[in-house]
N, C-alpha and C positions, 0 to 999 in steps of 0.2 A: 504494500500500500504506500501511495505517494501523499507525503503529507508538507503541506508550505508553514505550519506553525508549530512551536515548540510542544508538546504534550506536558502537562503537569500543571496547566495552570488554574489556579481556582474560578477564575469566572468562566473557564472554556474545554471543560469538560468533554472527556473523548465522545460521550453520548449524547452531548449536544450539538459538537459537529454535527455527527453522522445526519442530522437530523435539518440540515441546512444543504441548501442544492443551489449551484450556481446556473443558469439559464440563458445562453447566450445567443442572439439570435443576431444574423452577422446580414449587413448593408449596407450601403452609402449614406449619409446623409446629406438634406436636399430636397426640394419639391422635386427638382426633374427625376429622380429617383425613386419616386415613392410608388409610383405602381409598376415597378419593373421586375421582370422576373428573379435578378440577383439578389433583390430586397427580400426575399420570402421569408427570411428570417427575421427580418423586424415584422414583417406581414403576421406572420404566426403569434407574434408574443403581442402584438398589438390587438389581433383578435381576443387570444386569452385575456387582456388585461379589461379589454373592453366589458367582456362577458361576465368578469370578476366585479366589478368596478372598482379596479387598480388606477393609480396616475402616477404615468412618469415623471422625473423631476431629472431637470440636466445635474447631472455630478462630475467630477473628475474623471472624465475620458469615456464619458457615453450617458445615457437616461437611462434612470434606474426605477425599477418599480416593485415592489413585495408584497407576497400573498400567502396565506398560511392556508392548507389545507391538511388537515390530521392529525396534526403534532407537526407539521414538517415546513417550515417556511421555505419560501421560492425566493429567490432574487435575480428579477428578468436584467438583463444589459443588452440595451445598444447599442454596441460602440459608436463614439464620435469619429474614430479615428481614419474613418475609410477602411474600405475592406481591408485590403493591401497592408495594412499596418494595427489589425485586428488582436494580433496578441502579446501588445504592450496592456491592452484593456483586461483583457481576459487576467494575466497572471496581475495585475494590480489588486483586481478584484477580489481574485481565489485571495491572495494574503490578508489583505483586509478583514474579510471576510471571518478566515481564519476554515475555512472552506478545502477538504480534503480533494481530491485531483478527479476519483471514484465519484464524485455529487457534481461533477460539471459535467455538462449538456450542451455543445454545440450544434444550432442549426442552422442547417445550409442547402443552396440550391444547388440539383445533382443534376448534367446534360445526359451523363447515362443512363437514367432512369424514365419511363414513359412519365406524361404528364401527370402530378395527382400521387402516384407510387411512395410508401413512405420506404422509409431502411435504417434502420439503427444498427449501430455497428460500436464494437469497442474498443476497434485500433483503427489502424491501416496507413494506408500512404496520402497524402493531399490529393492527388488524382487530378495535379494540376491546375489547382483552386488554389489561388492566389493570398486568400483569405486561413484557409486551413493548411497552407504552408508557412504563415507566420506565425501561426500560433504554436505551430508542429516546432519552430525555432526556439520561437520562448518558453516556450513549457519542456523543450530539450527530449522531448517522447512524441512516441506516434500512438501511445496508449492511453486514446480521452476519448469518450463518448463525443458520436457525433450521429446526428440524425439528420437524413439525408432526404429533400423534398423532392421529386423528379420535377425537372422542365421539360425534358423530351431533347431531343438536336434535332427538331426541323429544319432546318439552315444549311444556304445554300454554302459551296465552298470558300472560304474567307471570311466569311461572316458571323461569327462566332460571338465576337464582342459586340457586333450591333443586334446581334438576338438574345443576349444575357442584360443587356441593357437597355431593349425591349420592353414595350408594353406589354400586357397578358392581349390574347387575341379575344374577340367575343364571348366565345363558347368556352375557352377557360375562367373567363370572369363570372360564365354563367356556372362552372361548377364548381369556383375556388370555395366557397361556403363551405360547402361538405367538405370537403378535404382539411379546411382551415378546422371546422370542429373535429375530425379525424384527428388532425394533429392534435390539438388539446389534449385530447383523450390516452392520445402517447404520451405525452408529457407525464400527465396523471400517474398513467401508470409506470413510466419508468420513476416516478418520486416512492409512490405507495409499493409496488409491488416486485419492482429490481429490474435492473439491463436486460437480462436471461429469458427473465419470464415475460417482458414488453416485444423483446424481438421476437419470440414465439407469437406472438398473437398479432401483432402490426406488421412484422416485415414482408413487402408485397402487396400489403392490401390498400 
């Protein structure tokens, strides 16, 4: 187990880590950003907060928002930083926090994946995501949870960055809803019920 704070201290108890979950949902910040496909991950935590009625507050290197469900508080992050420089945010946070490596949640948009398709996964390589290569740097491991939204690679040859930075098309817009509560429901349960057992039940669907 990967741990960013000392153990032994009286206000921060190993059992009350465990019980703290980092939440990062990774974008650009920016209106021209805001409904684009690379954003999914602010999309997703902004649905959840909305649903909650959570509110973010800009903080040191991203908008922060927490929600407690079962004993287990959430803490969603933003980064401000631009994708690209996504895990100076992340590892500020985990310490802060005081947030074990095992309770962080990256989410991100996957071209591999069909449209809609969720995937949780508990290591791997960046996959050439820009965003999940910097954090891969700062956190010095490939071994973090990261939950993975399909966009699809409709795109023609070269066009890669103007279709991740891309609007949703119609008919995505008209199914992101479900999905978006899908996602929630993963989150949920990777907090209440563990990695293991969320992947068994969400990966694919």
């Amino acid at each position: 187990m990967f741990w960013f704070f000392k153990r032994g201290s009286k206000n921060d108890s190993k059992e009350d880590t465990m019980k703290k979950f980092l939440i990062v949902g990774l974008g650009n910040i920016g209106e021209k950003y805001h409904n684009t496909r690379h954003n999914i991950g602010f999309k997703i935590l902004d649905f959840y907060a909305e649903q909650e009625g959570c509110t973010f507050e800009t903080q040191k290197l991203g908008d922060i928002a927490n929600h407690k469900i079962k004993g287990r508080t959430l803490i969603f992050l933003k980064p401000s930083t631009y994708m690209n420089l996504s895990g100076k945010a992340v590892l500020y946070w985990l310490a802060k926090e005081k947030i074990p490596l095992e309770n962080l949640l990256i989410i991100t948009d996957d071209l591999n994946l069909p449209f809609g398709t969720l995937r949780l996964k508990t290591k791997g390589s960046d996959g050439g995501h820009n965003g999940l290569k910097d954090i891969q740097d700062k956190l010095n491991t490939t071994k973090y949870n990261r939950f993975r939204f399909g966009i699809s690679d409709a795109f023609s040859k070269g066009r890669q960055i103007d279709y991740v930075l891309g609007e949703w098309t119609e008919e995505e817009d008209k199914n992101l809803p479900e999905r978006l509560k899908k996602s929630v429901e993963l989150i949920n349960s990777f907090v209440l019920a563990g990695v293991h057992t969320t992947m068994n039940e969400f990966n694919g669907k």
